[in-house]
ROFI-725731 format. One record per atom (N, C-alpha, C): x, y negated, z. Coordinates in steps of 0.05 Angstrom, whole numbers, padded with zeros to 5 digits, always signed. Layout:
N
XYZ;...
This chain:
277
+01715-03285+01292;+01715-03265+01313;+01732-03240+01306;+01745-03230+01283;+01755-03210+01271;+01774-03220+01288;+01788-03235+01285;+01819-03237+01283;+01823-03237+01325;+01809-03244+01331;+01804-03242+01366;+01796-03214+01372;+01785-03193+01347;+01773-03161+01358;+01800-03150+01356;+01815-03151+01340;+01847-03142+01329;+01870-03149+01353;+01860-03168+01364;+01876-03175+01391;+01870-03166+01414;+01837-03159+01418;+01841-03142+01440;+01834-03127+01439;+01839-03112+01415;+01853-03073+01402;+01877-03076+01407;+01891-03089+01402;+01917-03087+01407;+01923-03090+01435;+01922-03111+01457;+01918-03115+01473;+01915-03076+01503;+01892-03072+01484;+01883-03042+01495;+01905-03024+01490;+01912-03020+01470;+01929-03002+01463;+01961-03012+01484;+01968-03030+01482;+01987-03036+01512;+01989-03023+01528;+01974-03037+01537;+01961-03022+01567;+01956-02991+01570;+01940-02981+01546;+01947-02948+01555;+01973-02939+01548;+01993-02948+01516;+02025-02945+01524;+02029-02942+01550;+02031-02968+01558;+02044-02974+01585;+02029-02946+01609;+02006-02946+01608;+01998-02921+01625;+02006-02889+01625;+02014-02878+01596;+02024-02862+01584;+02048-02855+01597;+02062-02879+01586;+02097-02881+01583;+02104-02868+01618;+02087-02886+01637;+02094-02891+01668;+02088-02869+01677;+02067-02856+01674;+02052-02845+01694;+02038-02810+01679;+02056-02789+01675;+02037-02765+01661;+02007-02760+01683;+02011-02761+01708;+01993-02751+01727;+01957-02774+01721;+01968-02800+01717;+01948-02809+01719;+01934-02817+01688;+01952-02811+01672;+01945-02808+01639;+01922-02792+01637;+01927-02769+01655;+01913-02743+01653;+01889-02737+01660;+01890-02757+01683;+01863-02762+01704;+01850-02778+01684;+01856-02794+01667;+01843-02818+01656;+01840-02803+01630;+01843-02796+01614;+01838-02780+01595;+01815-02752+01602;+01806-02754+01622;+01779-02744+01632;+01756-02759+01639;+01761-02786+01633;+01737-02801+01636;+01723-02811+01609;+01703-02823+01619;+01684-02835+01590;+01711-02845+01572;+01699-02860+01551;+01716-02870+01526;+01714-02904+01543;+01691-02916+01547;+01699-02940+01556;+01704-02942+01592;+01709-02918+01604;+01709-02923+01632;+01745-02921+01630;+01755-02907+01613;+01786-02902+01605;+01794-02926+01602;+01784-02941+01575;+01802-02960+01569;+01803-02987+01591;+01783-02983+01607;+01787-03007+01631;+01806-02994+01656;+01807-02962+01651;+01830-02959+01681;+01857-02965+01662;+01850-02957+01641;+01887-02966+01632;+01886-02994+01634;+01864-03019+01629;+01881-03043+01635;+01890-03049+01660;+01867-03039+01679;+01879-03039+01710;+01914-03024+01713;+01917-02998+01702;+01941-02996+01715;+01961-03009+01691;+01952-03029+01672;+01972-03030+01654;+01988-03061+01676;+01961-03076+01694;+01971-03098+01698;+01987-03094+01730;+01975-03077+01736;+01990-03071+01765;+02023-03055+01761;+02026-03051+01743;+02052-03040+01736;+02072-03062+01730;+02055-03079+01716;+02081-03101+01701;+02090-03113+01738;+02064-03121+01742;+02070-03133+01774;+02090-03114+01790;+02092-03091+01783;+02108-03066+01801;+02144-03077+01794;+02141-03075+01762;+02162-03067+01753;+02176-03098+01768;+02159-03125+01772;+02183-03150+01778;+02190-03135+01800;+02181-03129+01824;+02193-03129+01847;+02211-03104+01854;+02201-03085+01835;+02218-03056+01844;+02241-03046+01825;+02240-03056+01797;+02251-03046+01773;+02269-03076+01767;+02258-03097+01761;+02282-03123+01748;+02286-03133+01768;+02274-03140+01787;+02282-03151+01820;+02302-03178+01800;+02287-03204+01795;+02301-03228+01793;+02318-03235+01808;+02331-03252+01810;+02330-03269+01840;+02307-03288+01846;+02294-03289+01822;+02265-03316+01833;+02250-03294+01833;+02248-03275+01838;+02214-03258+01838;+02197-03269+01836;+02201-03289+01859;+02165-03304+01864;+02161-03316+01842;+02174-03332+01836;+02166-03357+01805;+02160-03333+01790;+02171-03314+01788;+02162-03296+01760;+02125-03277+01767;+02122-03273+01792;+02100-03257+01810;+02078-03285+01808;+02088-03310+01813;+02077-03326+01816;+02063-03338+01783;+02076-03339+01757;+02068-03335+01738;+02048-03321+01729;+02054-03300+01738;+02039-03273+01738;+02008-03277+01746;+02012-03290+01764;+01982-03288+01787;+01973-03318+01770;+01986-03335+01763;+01971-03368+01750;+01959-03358+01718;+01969-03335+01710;+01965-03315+01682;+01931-03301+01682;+01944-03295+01701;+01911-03275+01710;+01889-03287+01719;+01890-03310+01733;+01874-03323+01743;+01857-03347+01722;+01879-03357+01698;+01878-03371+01682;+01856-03355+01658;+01862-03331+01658;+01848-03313+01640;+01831-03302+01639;+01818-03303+01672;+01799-03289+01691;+01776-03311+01679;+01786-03334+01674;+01760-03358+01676;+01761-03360+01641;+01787-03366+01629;+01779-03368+01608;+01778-03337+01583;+01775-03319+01589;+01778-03296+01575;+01797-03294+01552;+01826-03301+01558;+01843-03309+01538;+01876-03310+01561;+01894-03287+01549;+01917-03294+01546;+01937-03293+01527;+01970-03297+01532;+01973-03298+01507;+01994-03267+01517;+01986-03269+01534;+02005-03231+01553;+01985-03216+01549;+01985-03191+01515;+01975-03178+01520;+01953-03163+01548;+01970-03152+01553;+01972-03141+01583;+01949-03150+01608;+01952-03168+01610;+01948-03196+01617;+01916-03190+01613;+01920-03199+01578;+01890-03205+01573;+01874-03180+01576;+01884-03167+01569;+01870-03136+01571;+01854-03132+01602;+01865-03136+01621;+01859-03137+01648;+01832-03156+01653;+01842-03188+01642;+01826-03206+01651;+01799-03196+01638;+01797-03184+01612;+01775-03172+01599;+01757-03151+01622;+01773-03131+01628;+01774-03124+01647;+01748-03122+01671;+01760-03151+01682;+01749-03160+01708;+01719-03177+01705;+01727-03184+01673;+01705-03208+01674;+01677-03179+01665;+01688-03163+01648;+01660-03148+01642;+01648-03130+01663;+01671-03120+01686;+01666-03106+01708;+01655-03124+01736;+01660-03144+01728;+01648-03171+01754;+01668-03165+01779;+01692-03149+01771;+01714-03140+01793;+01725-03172+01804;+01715-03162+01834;+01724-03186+01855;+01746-03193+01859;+01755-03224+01850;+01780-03237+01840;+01792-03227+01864;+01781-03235+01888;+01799-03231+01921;+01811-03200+01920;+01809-03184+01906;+01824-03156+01891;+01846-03155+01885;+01850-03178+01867;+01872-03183+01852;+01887-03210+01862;+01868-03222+01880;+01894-03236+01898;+01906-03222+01917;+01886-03207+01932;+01906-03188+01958;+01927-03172+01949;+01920-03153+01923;+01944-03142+01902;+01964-03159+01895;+01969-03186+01890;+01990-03203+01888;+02003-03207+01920;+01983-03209+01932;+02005-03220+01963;+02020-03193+01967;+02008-03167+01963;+02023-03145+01970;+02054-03141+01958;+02040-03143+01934;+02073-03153+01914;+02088-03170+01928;+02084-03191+01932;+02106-03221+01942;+02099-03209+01974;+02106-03196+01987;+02111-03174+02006;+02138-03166+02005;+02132-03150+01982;+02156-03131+01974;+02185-03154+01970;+02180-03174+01968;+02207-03190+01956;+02212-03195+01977;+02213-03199+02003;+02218-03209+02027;+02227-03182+02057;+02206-03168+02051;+02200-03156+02080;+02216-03130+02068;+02226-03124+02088;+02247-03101+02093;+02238-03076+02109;+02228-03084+02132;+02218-03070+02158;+02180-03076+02163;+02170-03059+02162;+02140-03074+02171;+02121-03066+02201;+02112-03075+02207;+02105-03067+02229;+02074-03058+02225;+02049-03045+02248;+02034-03036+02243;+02017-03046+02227;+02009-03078+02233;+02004-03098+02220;+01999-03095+02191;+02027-03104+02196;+02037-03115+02164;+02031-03077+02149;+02037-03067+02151;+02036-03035+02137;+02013-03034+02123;+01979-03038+02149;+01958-03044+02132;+01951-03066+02116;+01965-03082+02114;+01956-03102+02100;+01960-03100+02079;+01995-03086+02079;+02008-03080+02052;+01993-03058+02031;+01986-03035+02042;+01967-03014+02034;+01940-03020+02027;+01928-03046+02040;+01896-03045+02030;+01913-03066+01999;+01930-03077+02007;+01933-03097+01978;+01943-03083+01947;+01968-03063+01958;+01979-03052+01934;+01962-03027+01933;+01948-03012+01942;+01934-02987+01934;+01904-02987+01941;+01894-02996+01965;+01867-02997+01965;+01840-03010+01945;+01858-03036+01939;+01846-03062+01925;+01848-03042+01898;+01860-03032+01884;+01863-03019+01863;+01842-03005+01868;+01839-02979+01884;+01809-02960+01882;+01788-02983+01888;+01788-03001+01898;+01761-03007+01888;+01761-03029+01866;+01774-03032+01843;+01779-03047+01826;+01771-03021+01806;+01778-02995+01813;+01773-02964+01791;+01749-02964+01796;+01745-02969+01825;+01710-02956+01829;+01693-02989+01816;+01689-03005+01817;+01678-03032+01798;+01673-03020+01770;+01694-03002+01760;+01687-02996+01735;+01670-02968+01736;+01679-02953+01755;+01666-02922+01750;+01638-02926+01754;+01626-02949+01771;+01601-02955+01783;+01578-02968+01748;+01606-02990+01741;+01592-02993+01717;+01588-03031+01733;+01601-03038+01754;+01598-03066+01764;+01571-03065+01781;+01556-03039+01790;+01545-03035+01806;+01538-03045+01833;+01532-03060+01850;+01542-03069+01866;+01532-03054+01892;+01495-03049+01891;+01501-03032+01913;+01506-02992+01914;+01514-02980+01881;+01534-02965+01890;+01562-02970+01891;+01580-02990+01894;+01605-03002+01899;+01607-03007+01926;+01583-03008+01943;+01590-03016+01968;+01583-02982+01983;+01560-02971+01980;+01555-02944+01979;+01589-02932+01980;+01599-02928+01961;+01627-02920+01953;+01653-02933+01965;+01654-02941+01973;+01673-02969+01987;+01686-02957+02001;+01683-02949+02028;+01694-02938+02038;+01716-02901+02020;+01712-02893+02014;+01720-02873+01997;+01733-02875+01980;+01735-02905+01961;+01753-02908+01941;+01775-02922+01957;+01778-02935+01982;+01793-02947+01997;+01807-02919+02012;+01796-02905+02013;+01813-02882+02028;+01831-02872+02011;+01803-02861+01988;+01839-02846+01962;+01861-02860+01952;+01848-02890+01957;+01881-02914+01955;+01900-02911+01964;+01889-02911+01990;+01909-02909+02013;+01927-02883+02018;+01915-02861+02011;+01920-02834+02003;+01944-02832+01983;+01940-02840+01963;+01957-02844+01939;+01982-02858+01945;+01977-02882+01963;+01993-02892+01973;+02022-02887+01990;+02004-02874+02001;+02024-02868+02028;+02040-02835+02022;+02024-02825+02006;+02043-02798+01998;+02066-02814+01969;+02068-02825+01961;+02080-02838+01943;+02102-02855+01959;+02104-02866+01982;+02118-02879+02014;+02130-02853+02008;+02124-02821+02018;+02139-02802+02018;+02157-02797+01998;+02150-02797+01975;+02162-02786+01952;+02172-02805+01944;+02181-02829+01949;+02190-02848+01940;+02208-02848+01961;+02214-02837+01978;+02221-02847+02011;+02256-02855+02008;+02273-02843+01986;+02305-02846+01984;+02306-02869+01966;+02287-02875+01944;+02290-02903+01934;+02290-02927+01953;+02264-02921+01965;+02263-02952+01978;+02274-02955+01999;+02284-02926+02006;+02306-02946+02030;+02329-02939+02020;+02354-02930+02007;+02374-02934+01991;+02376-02962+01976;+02345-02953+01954;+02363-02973+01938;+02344-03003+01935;+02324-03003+01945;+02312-03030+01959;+02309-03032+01980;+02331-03016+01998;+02322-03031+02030;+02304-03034+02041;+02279-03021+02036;+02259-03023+02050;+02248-02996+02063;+02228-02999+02092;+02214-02985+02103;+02192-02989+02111;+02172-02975+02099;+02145-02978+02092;+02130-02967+02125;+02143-02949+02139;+02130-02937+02157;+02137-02951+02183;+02110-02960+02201;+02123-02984+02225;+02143-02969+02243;+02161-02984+02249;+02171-02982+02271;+02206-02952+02266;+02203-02950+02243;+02220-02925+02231;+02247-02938+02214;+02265-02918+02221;+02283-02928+02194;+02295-02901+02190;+02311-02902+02168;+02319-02878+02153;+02329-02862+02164;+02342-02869+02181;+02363-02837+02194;+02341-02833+02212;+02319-02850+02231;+02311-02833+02253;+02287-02819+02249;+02274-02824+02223;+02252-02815+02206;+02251-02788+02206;+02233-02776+02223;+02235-02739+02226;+02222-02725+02217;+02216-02692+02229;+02191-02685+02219;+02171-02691+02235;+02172-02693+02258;+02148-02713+02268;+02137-02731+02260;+02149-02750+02258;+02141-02778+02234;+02130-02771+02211;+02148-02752+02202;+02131-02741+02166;+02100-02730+02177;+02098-02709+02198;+02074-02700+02192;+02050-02710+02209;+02061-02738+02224;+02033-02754+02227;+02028-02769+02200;+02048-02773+02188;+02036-02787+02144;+02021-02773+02145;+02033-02746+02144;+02018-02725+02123;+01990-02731+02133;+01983-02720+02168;+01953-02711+02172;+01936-02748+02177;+01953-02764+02162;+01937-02788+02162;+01932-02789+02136;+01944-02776+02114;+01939-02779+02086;+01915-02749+02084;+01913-02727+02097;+01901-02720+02103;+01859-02729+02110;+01867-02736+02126;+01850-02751+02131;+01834-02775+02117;+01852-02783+02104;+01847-02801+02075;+01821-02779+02054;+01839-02764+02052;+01832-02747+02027;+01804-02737+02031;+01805-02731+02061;+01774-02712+02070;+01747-02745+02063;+01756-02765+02075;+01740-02779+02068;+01730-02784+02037;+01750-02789+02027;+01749-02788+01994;+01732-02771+01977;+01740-02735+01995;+01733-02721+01977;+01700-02728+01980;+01684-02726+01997;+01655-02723+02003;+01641-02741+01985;+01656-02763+01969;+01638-02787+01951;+01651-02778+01925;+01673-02760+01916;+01678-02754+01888;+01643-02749+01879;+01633-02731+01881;+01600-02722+01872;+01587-02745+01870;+01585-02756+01885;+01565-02784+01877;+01572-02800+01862;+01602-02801+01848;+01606-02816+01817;+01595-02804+01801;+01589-02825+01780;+01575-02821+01757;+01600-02797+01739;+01580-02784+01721;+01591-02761+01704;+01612-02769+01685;+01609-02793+01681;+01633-02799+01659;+01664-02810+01676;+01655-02812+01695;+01687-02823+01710;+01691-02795+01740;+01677-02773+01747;+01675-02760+01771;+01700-02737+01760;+01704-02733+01735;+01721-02705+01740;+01752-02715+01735;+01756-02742+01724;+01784-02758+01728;+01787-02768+01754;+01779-02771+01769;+01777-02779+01798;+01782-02749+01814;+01769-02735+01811;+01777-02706+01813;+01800-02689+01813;+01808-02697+01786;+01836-02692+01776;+01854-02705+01799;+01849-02738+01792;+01874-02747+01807;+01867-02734+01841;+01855-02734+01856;+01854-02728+01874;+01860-02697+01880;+01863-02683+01872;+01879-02646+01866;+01900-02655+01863;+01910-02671+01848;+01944-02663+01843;+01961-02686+01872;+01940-02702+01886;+01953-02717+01901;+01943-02699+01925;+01926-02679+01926;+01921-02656+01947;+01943-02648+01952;+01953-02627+01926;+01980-02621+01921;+02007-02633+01930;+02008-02657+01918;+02029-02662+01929;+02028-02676+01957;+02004-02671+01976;+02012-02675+01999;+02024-02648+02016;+02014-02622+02000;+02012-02595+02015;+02039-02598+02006;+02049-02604+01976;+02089-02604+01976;+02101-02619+02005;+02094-02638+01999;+02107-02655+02018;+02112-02651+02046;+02091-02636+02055;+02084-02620+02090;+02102-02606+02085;+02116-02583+02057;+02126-02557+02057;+02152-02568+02069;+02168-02596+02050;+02186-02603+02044;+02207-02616+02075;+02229-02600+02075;+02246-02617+02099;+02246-02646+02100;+02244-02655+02122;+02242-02687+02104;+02273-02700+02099;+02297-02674+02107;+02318-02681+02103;+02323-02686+02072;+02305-02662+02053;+02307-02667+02029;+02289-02691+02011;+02266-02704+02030;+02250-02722+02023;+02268-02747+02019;+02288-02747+02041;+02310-02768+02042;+02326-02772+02018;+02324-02746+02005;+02349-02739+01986;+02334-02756+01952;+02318-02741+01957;+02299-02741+01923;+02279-02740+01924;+02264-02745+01899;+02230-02750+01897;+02224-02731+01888;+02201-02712+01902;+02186-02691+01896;+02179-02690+01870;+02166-02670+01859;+02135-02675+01837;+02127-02647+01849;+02108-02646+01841;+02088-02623+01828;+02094-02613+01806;+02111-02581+01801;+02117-02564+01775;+02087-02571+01754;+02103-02576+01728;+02092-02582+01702;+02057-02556+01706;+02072-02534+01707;+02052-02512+01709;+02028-02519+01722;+02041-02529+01750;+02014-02530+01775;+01998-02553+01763;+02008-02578+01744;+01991-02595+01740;+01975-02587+01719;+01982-02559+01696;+01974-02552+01680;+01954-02537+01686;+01959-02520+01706;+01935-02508+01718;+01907-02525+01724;+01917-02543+01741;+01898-02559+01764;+01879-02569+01738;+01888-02588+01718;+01876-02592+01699;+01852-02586+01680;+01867-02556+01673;+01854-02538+01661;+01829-02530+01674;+01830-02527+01705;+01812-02526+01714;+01785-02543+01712;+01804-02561+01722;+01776-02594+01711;+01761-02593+01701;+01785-02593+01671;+01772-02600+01647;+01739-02578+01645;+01744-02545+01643;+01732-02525+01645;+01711-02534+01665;+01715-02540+01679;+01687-02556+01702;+01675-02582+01688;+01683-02590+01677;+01670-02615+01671;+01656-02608+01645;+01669-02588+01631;+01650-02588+01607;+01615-02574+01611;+01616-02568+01637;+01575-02554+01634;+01570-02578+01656;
C-alpha cells in the first residue's frame, strides 16, 4: 500500500499545480477551505481543465478521439480506482469517496464535444451547454462541501447550479474576443460579434445577476470548512460582473477584463478576517 499512498500524493499535488498555475482567483477561494475539502476541489478543477485545454488550447484535429479517451479514462477509473493519468486518478478518487454522480461528469464531457463542433447556439443548446460545462461542476464542489450528503446536496442544488451558471456566463463576457476571433464561436443565442450590444450585454449581466442573488442566500448554510472559499469565489465573480456592466462592450470585444490585483487583495483579506471568529 506505500507505494499506491506515494501515487496518490503525487497524483494530488498535480492537480493543485495544475489549479495554481491556471487559475490565481480560484487558488484563493480554495485555499480557504478545509485541508481535505481543498484537495478534492483541486482534483475537480485539475480534471475539468485538461478537458478545457483539448478543445480550447491544442484543438487536435481528432478532438473527439482525444475527449473521447478522456471520458473511457474517467469512467474506467471511476469503477476501478486506478489510473495511469495522474490527473485522471486524482479525480476518479475524487468521485468515488464523494459518491459524486457519474451523470456529472458525463454531461461535463458532452459539453466539451459541444465545443468541437458548434459555432452558433441557440436557446436550447446555450442551456444545455452551461448546465454541462459550469453547472455540473457546482454541484460536483457542492458533493464535496456537503461531505456526499445527499439530502443537504439536494437542499443546496439549486444554488450551486446557479453560481455555475454565474461563473459561467460572466466568463462568455470576459472571454467574449477569444471565442469569437479565435475559436469562432458564439455562446449567446441568436448573436454574433459585430451585432452584440449593450443591450445584449446587459440582459447577461442582470441574468448573471440573478444567478448570484440565488446563490448568495445558501452560501450560510454550507458547512464552516468549505462556506468562506465559496464566499470568496462568489465576491470576486460579484466584482467582475459590476466590471463588466461598467465596461463598453466595444472594449469587451477587444480584451479580457480582470479584477485589479488590489481589489482581489482586498476582497480576500476580508474573508479570510471573517472566517477566522
Amino acid at each position: 500500500m506505500r507505494n499506491i499512498n506515494i501515487y496518490n500524493q503525487l497524483s494530488a499535488r498535480f492537480s493543485k499545480d495544475i489549479t495554481e498555475a491556471y487559475s490565481s482567483s480560484f487558488s484563493a477561494a480554495a485555499g480557504l477551505l478545509g485541508t481535505k475539502e481543498k484537495e478534492a476541489i483541486y482534483a475537480i478543477y485539475g480534471f475539468v481543465r485538461i478537458a478545457d485545454e483539448i478543445v480550447d488550447s491544442w484543438r487536435p484535429k481528432d478532438m473527439k478521439y482525444y475527449l473521447d479517451l478522456l471520458g473511457m479514462d474517467i469512467k474506467k477509473a471511476t469503477k476501478s480506482g486506478f489510473s495511469t493519468n495522474p490527473i485522471v486518478h486524482n479525480f476518479a478518487r475524487t468521485i468515488r469517496e464523494y459518491n459524486i454522480p457519474f451523470e456529472l461528469v458525463d454531461s461535463f464531457m458532452r459539453s466539451m464535444n459541444m465545443d468541437i463542433t458548434k459555432r452558433t447556439y441557440s436557446a436550447k443548446d446555450y442551456k444545455i451547454y452551461i448546465y454541462g460545462s459550469a453547472e455540473v461542476v457546482g454541484l460536483m464542489c457542492l458533493m464535496v462541501f456537503v461531505g456526499g450528503n445527499k439530502r443537504k446536496y439536494n437542499d443546496l442544488m439549486p444554488a450551486a447550479k446557479a453560481l455555475g451558471a454565474a461563473f459561467q456566463k460572466i466568463n462568455f463576457l470576459r472571454d467574449f474576443a477569444a471565442d469569437s476571433k479565435h475559436l469562432g464561436r458564439m455562446y449567446f443565442p441568436g448573436k454574433d460579434l459585430k451585432g452584440f450590444d449593450e443591450d445584449d450585454k446587459l440582459a447577461v449581466i442582470n441574468d448573471i445577476k440573478n444567478d448570484l442573488a440565488t446563490a448568495k442566500k445558501a452560501i450560510k448554510k454550507l458547512p464552516k470548512g468549505s462556506r468562506y472559499g465559496v464566499e470568496l469565489a462568489y465576491k470576486n465573480f460579484l466584482n467582475l460582473t459590476k466590471l463588466s456592466e461598467s465596461t463598453p462592450v466595444g472594449q469587451l470585444k477587444k480584451q479580457r477584463i480582470s479584477l485589479a490585483r488590489s481589489k482581489k487583495i482586498r476582497i480576500y483579506t476580508w474573508i479570510r478576517i471573517k472566517s477566522s471568529f
